[in-house]
N, C-alpha and C positions, 0 to 999 in steps of 0.2 A: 294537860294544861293545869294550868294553877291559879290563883288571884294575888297580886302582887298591891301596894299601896305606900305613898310613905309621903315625907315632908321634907322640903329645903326653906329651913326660915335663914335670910338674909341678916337679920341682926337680933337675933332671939336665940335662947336655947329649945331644940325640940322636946327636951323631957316636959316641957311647958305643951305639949299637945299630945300626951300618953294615952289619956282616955277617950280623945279624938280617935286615935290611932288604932283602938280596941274596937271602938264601934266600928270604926271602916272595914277590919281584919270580920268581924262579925258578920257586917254586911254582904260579904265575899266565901261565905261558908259554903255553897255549892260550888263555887269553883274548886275549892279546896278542902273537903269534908276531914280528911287525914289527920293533919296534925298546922299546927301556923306556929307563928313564932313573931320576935319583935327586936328589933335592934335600934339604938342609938344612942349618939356620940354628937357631940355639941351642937350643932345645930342643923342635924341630919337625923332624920326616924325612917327606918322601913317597917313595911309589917308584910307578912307573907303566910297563906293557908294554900296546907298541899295537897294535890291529888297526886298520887303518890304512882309513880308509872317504871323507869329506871333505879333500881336501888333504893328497894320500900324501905328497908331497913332504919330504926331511927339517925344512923350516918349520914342520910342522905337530906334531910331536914333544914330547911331555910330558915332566917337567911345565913347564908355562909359568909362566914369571918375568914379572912386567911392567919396562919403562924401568929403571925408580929403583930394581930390585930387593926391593921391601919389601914384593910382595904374589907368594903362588905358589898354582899351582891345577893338582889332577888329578883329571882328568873323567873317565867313565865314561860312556858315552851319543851321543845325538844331540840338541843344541837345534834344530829344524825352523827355527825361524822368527829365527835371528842374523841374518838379512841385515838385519830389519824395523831391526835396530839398528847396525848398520853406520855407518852415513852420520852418526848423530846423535853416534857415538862419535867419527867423523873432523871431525866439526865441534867436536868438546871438545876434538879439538889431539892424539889418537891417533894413531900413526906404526903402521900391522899391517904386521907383519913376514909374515903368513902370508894364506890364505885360510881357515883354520881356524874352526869353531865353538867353539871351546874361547877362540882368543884373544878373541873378541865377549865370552864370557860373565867372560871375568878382567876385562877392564875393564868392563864393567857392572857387576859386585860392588865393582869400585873406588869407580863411581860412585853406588851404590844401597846396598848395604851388602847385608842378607837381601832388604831389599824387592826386590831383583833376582829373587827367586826363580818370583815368581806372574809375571813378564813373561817367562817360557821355556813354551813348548809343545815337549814333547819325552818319552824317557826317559831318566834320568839316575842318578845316584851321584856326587857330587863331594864332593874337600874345598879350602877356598880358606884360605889363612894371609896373617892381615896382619899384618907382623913392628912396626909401630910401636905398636900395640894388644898386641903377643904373645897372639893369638886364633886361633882356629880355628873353622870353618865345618865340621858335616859336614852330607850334605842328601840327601834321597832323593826319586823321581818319586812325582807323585800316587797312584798307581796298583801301586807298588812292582815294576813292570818289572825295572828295575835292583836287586839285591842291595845293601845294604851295611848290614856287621855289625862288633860293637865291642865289646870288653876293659877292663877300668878295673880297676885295684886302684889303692891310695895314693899310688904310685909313676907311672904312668902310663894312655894311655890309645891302645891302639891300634886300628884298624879296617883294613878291606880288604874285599875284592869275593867272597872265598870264606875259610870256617873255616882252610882249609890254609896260607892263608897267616899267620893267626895263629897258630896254633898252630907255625911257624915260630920265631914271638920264644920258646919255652918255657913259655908260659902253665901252669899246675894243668892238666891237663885231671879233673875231680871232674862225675862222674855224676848227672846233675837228674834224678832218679827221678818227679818231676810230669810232666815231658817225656814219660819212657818210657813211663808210664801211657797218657799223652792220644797216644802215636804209635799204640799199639796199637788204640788203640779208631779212630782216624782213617786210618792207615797214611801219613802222614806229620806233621810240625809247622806247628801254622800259625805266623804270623809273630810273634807274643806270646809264643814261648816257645824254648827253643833246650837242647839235648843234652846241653851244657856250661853249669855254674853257671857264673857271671860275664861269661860272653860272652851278649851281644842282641843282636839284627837292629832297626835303625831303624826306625821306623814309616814305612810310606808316608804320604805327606803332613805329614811332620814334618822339623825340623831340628836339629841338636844344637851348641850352642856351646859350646866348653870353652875356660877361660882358666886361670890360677893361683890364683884363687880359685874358682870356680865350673864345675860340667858344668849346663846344662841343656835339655832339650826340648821345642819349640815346636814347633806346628801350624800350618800356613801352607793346607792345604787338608783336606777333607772332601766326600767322597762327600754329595752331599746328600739328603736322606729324601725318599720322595714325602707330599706336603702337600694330603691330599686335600680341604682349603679353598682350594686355589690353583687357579686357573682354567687349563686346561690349554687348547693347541689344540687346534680340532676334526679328527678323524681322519684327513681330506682333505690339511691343512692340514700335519701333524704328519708325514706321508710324503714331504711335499714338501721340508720344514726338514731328515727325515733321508735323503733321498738327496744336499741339496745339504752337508750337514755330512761325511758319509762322504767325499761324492766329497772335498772339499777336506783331509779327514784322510790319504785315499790320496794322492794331490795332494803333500800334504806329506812326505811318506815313501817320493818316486820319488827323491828327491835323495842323487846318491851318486858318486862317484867310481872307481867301480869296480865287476864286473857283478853284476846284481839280478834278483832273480824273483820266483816268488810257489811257494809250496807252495799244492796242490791238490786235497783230498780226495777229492772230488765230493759235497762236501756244499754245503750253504747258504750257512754262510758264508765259506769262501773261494773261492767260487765268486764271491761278491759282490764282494770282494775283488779277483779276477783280471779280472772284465770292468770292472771300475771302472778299475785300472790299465790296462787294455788300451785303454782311452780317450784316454790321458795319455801312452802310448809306442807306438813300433810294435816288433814283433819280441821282444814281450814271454818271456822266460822262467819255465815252470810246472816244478814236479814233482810226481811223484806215489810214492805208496809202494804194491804191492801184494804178495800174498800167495799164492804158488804153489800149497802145500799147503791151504787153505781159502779156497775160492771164496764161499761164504758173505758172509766180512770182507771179500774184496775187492771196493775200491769205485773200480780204473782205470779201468773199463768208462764211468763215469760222469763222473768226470775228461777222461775224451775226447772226451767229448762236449762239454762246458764249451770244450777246448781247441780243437777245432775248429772252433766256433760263433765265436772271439776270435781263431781263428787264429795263439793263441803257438806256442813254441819250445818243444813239448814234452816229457820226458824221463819216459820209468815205470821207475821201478825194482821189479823184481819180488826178490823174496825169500823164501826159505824157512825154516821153523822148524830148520832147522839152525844158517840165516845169523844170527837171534836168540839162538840157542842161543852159537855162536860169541864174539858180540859181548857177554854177559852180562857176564863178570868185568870186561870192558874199561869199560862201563857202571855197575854199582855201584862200582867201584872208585873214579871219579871224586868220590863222596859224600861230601861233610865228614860230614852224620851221617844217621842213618837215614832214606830215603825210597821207600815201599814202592809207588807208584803203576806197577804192570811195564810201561804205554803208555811207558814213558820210554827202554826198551828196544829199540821201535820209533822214538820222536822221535828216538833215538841215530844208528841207522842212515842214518836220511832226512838229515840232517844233517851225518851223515858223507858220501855220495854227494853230496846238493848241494852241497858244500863243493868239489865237485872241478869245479865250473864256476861259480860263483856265491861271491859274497862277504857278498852281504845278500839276503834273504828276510823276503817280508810274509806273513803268518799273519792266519787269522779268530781265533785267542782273545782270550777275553771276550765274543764275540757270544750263549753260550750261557748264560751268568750275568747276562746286561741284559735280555735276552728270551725268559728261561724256556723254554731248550731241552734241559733233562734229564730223563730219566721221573719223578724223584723232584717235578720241578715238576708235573707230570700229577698224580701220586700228593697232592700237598699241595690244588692245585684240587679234583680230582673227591673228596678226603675233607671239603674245606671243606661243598661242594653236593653231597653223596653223597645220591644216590637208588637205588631198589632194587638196579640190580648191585652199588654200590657196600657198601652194606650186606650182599648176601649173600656177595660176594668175602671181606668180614669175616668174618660169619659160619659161613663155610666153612674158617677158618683148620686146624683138624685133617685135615681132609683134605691138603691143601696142604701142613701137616707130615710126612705121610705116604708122599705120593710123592719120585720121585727128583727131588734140586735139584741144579744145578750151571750152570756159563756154558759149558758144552758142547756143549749141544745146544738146539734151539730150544726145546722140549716141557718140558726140563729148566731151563731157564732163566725161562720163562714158570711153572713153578710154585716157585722160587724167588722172581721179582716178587710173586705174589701173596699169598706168604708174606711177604714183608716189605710189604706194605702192610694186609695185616691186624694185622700184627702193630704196624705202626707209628699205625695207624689209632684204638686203643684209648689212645693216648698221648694228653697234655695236647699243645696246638701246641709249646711249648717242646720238651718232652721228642720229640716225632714229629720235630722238627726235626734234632734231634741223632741220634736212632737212624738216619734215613735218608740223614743225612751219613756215618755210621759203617761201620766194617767189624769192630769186635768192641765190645762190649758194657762196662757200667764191670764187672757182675758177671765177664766172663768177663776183664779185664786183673787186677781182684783175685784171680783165682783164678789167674790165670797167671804172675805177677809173688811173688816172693818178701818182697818188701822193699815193704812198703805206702804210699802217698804222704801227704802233707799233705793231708788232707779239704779244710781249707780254702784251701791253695794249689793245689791240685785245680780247683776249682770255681771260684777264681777267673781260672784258664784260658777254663773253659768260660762264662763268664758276660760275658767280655770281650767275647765275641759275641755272648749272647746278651738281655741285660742288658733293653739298650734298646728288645728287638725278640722282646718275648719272648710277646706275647699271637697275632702272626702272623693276624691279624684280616685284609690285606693280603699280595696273593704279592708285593709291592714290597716288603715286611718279609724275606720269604723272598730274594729276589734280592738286595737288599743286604748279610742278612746272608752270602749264595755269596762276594759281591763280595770282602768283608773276609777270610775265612778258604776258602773252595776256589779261589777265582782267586788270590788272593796267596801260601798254602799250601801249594798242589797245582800248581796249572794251568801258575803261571808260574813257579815255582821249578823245576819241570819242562825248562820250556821250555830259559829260562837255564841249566840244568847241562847239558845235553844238546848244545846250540848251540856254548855255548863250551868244549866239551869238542873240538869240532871247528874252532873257530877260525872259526864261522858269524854272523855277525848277524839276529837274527829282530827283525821291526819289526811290531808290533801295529796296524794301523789303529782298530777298534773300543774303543781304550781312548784316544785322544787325548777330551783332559777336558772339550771342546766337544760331541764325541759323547755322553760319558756324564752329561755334568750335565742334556741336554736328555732323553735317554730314561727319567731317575730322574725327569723331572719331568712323566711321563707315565702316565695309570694302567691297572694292570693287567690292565684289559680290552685295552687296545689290544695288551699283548703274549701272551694266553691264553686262548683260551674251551676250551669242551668237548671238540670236537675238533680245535683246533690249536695248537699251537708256535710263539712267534716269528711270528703273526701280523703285527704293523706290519714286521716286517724281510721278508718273503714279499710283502706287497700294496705293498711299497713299492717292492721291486724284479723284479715279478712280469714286467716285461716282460724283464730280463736274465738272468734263472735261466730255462736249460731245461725243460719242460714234466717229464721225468722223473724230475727233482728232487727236483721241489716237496713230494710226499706220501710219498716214500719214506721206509721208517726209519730212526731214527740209530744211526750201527753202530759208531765209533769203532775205536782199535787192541786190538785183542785177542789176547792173549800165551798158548798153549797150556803153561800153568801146570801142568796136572792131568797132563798128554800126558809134561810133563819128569819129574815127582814120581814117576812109576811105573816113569820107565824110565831114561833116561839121567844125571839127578840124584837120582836113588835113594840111590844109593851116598854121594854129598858128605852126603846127611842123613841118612841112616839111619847113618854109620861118622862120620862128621865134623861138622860144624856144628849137629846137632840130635842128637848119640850121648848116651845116658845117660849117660856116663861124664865127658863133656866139660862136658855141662848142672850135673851133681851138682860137678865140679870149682868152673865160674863160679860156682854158687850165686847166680844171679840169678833161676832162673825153678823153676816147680814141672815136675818130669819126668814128671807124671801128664796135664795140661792135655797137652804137648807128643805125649807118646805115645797119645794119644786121637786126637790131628789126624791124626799120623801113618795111625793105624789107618785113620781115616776117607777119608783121598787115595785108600785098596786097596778101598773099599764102593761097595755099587751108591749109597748117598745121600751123597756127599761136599760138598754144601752150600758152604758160604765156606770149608772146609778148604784148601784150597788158597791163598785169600786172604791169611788168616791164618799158614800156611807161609813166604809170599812175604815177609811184615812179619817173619817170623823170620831169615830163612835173609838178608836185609840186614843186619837187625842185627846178628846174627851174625859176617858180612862186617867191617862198620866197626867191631864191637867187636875184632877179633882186630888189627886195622889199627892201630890207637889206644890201647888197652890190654893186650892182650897180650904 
C-alpha cells in the first residue's frame, strides 16, 4: 500500500496549497516510508509517499505523468492482474518507462476513461487527472480495502488515504454528534458516516468525479444479494469452483517484489490461506502472534502445526500484556477518529514484528463474514429454528442477568452470551440484528451523550444497512449486511490503520470479487447448519486444514481490558481522561453513565463495562489530540 493526498480547488490555482500538500505528504510517511512525490497543474495537486512493493526501482515512483503530460495518477494499492494489459497497451503505441502496476492502470484510464475501472482485479484508492477535460477521477476497491476519504466546501475539494492528512490543509474540524452517537453504540464508524461534518469516506464500489461544475458519485460495483430463484451449484460442484477461485485469488496476490508471507493464526482461515500459498512458493514465510500471560488465547500451538505440515519459514511471536500495554498510546494515537475495536492493539504489534522481515502479508479477513463465522451468526441461525434449548436459554434470561458476566473467564463469558442472545432473541430480525452488532444500546448512548442527535439523521445511519435487509428471513441477509458495515467498518479499517502504521502491506485473498460474488450466490445452508461454521469453506478444504482445526473454537485477539482498568490504567481514568472534573469541563457526556461504568470495572458483574470504557478512554484520546 501507499498514502495518496491531493487537492481539486474549483476556481483557484493549487500551487496556492504546496505547503498544505507537504504537510499532508508528511503526515502519511508510514504509509509510504520509500520515496513521495508531488504533482500539479492548475488547479489540481496530488502528493503521494511510497511503499515501494512492484518495481522498487526509482521508475516506478508516483505520481505518474503520462508522454504528453495531460494526464496524472496516484495509486494506492495493487492492480493483480496489469500484466493481462500490458501487451494491448504496447500495441496502442505505449513506450512504459517502468515495470510498475500504476503505469498499466494510467494508460488504461487514458484509453477507457472510468470504464477502466471493473477491468482491475486488485485493492486500490486512486486518483487520475485529465488536464484537457480539467477532471478528476477519485475511486475506491470493491470491497473498500483501500481507505479513501474527502473534504469539499465552495472553495475546494480534497481527499487522501488517512483523516490526518486532511486535516493538514486546515479544514473546520466541527463535531457530527450522529457519528458519536452510532460509535458508541458500535465502538467504531462504519463507512457511511465520519467524526468530522464535511469530510466522507468514499463508498466501496463507487467512484467520485469532480470537475468545475459538478462533484458526482457513481457505482461501478455492488455486493450481489443472494437470489434465492437463481439456480445455484450443487454442493459437490460449488467446493470445487471454490478451491479452484481461492487458489487463483492466492495465486494472485504472491506477486511482489520484495519479501512476503502469510500471518497465521491457527485458525481456519488463514490456515487456508498459508497452505494455498505454500503450493505456489517454496520457503514460504508465516507468523504468528501469541500470548505468554493467557494460554487460554493462545493459539501458536496450532499455527505449528499448520507450519509444519507446509513446511514454512516460521516465526512466533510471543508477547505479554505488558508488551500490549506498552504499545497502547503508540496505537490509538495513530487514529484520525475514534476506533474502539482493542484486537487492533494486537494487529499493531504483529505488524510491527512482521514488518521487521516481511514487506507484504496475506491475511484470511473476510472469510468470517461470507461464511458465517461469528457466534452472533450461530445466535441468528439457532433463533431463526429455535427449539426447546433455544427457547429456554430465552427463557431463562433472569438468571443469566444475575450471575457474573464479563470476557474473563470462560463461565463468565458463556453467561454473558447467553444473556445477550436472550436478550437479543425477543427483538424483531431488524432490531436482533443491530443489538448483536452492538456494544452499547441507543438507550444507553442517549443517556450517556449530553448533546442529543438528529432522530432522523440518526436512523438514517442505521437504515443505510439495514433498509434493504431488514426482514433477515435469509443468514445471506445477515452476512451481507456484516459485509457492508463490520468488514468495511471494523474488520478492515482495522487492519489498514494497523499495517500501515508499520509500513506493512496486508493482502486479503478471500475478498478478491471472483471469490465473493460466487459465495453471495450460494445459499445459506451450504455455509451454516446447526452445528457448524463455514461449512462449504471446512468441506472444501478439508483435506489441507489439520484434523485439530477443524472443530476447535474461535478464539480471536483478546486484550485484558478489565486486568488494565483496575490496576495499571486506573489512575489515567479515574485522575485524567474519565475525572469528573475533566468530563463536567467537556460537557459532552453525563458524569453519572460514566461513574457507573467505572464503579462497575471494581464489581464482581462487570458485564461490557470494560467494553464500553475502551470506546471512552479512545475517544477521549483523539478528542484531546484534535480539540483540545
Amino acid at each position: 500500500m501507499c498514502g495518496i493526498t491531493g487537492i481539486y480547488c474549483f476556481n483557484e490555482h493549487a500551487e496556492k496549497y504546496r505547503d498544505k500538500l507537504d504537510l499532508a505528504i508528511k503526515s502519511l510517511k508510514s504509509r509510504g516510508p520509500d520515496n513521495n512525490g508531488i504533482f500539479i497543474n492548475k488547479n489540481t495537486g496530488f502528493g503521494h509517499t511510497r511503499l515501494s512493493i512492484i518495481d522498487t526501482s526509482p521508475a516506478g515512483s508516483q505520481p505518474f505523468i503520462d508522454n504528453s503530460g495531460n494526464y496524472a495518477l496516484v495509486f494506492n494499492g495493487e492492480f493483480y492482474n496489469h500484466n493481462d494489459f500490458r501487451q494491448e497497451l504496447v500495441n496502442d503505441g505505449v513506450k512504459f518507462t517502468s515495470e510498475s502496476d500504476t503505469e498499466v492502470l494510467l494508460y488504461l484510464l487514458i484509453k477507457y476513461g472510468a470504464d477502466a475501472i471493473e477491468k482491475i482485479n486488485g485493492c486500490f484508492a486512486f486518483a487520475f487527472y485529465n488536464s484537457a477535460e480539467n477532471k478528476c477521477l477519485l475511486v475506491r476497491d470493491r470491497m473498500g480495502i483501500n481507505p479513501l476519504i474527502y473534504y469539499q466546501d465552495k472553495e475546494k475539494l480534497i481527499f487522501a488515504s488517512e483523516m490526518k492528512a486532511i486535516f493538514s490543509f486546515g479544514i473546520p474540524k466541527i463535531l457530527n454528534h450522529e457519528s458519536v452517537h452510532t460509535y458508541f453504540q458500535l465502538n467504531y464508524l462504519p463507512s457511511n458516516c465520519s467524526i468530522i461534518q464535511n469530510v466522507r469516506k468514499l463508498e466501496p464500489g463507487t467512484y467520485l468525479e469532480v470537475s468545475p461544475q459538478d462533484v458526482s458519485i457513481h457505482r461501478y460495483y455492488q455486493i450481489p444479494s443472494y437470489n434465492p430463484d437463481h439456480k445455484a451449484d450443487d454442493y459437490e460442484t460449488a467446493k470445487q469452483k471454490l478451491r479452484n477461485l481461492l487458489d487463483d485469488s492466492v495465486k494472485r496476490r504472491l506477486i511482489a517484489d520484495v519479501p512476503l508471507g502469510c500471518f497465521l493464526s491457527g485458525g481456519i482461515d488463514s490456515t487456508i490461506v498459508t497452505a494455498l500459498a505454500a503450493g505456489h512458493t517454496s520457503h514460504l514465510n508465516t507468523f504468528s502472534i501469541g500470548f505468554k500471560d493467557d494460554e487460554y488465547f493462545d493459539e501458536t500451538s496450532y499455527a505449528e502445526i499448520v507450519a509444519k505440515k507446509y513446511n514454512t519459514n516460521h516465526t512466533v511471536f510471543k508477547i505479554s500484556n505488558d508488551d500490549l500495554l506498552q504499545n497502547l498510546n503508540s496505537a490509538i494515537d495513530y487514529f484520525d477518529e475514534p476506533f474502539a475495536d482493542s484486537s487492533a492493539l494486537a494487529v499493531n504489534i504483529l505488524s510491527q514484528l512482521t514488518r521487521k522481515k516481511v514487506t507484504v502479508a496475506l491475511s484470511g479477513d473476510g472469510a468470517d463474514e461470507m461464511f458465517a463465522g461469528y457466534n452472533k451468526h450461530s445466535a441468528h441461525f439457532n433463533a431463526k429454528y429455535a427449539g426447546i434449548k433455544e427457547k429456554l436459554a430465552a427463557a431463562m434470561n433472569p438468571l443469566w442477568k444475575a450471575l457474573p458476566q464479563s470476557r474473563n473467564s470462560k463461565s463468565a463469558n458463556l453467561a454473558r452470551q447467553l444473556n445477550r442472545f436472550a436478550n437479543g432473541y425477543k427483538l424483531s430480525s431488524e432490531e436482533r440484528y443491530w443489538f448483536w452488532a452492538s456494544i452499547g444500546s441507543k438507550e444507553y448512548t442517549k443517556n450517556l451523550l449530553l448533546k442529543q442527535p438528529d432522530i432522523q439523521s440518526l436512523e438514517h445511519i442505521r437504515q443505510y444497512y439495514l433498509s434493504d435487509k431488514s426482514n433477515y428471513t435469509d443468514l445471506n441477509e445477515v452476512l451481507y449486511t456484516d459485509m457492508h458495515m463490520v468488514l468495511q467498518g471494523d474488520m478492515l479499517t482495522k487492519v489498514d490503520l494497523m499495517s500501515m502504521a508499520n509500513s506493512l502491506e496486508v493482502r486479503t485473498p478471500f475478498l478478491d470479487h471472483t471469490v465473493v460474488d460466487y459465495v453471495f450466490g450460494l445459499p445459506a445452508a451450504y455455509k451454516i447448519s446447526a452445528t457448524t461454521r463455514k461449512r462449504i469453506l471446512k468441506d472444501s478444504f478439508a483435506g489441507m486444514i489439520p484434523q485439530e482445526l477443524l472443530n476447535r473454537p474461535k478464539h480471536g485477539f483478546e486484550v485484558p481490558l478489565l486486568k488494565w482498568f483496575k490496576n495499571e490504567l486506573w489512575q489515567m481514568i479515574d485522575n485524567d481522561l474519565l475525572s469528573e472534573k475533566f468530563i463536567k469541563e467537556q460537557a459532552l457526556f453525563n458524569y453519572n453513565i460514566i461513574k457507573d461504568l467505572k464503579k462497575r470495572i471494581h464489581s464482581a458483574n462487570p458485564g461490557d463495562a470494560a467494553a464500553k470504557i475502551w470506546a471512552l478512554i479512545v475517544f477521549q484520546n483523539w478528542w484531546k489530540k484534535y480539540f483540545n
